[in-house]
N, C-alpha and C positions, 0 to 999 in steps of 0.2 A: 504494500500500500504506500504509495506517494504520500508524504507531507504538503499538505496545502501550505499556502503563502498570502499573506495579506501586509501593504505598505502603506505608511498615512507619513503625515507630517503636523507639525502645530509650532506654535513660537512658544518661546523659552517664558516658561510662566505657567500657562494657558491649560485647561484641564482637557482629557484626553478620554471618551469615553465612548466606546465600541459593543457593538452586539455583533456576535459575531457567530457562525454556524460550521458545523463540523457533517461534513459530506460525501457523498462517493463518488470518484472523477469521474469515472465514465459513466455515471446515469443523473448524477446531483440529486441522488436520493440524500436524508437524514441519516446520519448513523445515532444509533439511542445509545443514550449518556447515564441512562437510568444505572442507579448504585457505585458509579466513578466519583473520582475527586478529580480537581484538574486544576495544576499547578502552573506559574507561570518563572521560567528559570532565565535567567538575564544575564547579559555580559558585563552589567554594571550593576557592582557591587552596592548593597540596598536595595535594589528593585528588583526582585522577586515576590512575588506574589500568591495569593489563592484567586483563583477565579469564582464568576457565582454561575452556576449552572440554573438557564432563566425554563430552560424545556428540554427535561432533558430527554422526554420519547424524540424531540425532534433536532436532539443536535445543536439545541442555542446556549450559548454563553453570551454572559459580559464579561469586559474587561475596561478597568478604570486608570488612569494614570494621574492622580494629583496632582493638581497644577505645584503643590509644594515639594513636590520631589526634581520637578524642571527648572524652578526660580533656583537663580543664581545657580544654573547647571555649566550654561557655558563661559564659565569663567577665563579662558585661554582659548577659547576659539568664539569664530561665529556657526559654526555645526556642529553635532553632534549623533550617532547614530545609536540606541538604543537596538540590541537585538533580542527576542525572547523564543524562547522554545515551549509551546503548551506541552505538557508532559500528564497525560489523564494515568490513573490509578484505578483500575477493577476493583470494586468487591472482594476480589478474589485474592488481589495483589499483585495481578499481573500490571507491565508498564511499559507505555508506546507512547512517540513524540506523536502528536495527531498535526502541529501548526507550526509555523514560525509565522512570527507576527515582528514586521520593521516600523520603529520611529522614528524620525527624522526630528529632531527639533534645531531650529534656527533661531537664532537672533533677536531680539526685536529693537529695529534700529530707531525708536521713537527719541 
């Protein structure tokens, strides 16, 4: 099973909030999320997360990114790239990356 991929962007601050769905490539069916956990693991240290599972017969999550965890992120640059890997947990214990999700945050040159 391929990893899906999802890419946003927002300015440095600014709050980040995603619905997002976990699907099958070739038919874009639902995969059900019923009895999983679904964690979010990041390349930048602090922002890892839980996700909230909004339905999960049909595969929906959110994912939230506080505009406080981005204020005063880009201190030495004007970009920044935020990478995460959803990583969902069974019931059972078993564990598969289902997503990568990319952020972009820039600047805000006010």
């Amino acid at each position: 099973m391929n990893i899906s991929e999802y890419k946003t962007q927002i300015i440095e601050g600014e709050d980040l909030r995603l619905s997002l769905e976990w699907v099958e490539e070739l038919t874009g069916n639902p995969i059900d999320l019923t009895g999983s956990t679904l964690t979010m693991e990041s390349n930048v240290e602090g922002f890892d997360q839980t996700l909230t599972i909004t339905d999960a017969v049909n595969g929906k999550f959110d994912f939230h990114l506080d505009k406080s965890k981005t204020l005063d992120f880009l201190v030495d640059a004007l970009h920044k790239r935020i990478k995460y890997l959803v990583k969902r947990t069974t019931d059972t214990g078993d564990v598969n990356y289902i997503m990568r999700v990319e952020v972009n945050v820039y600047a805000d040159h006010e």
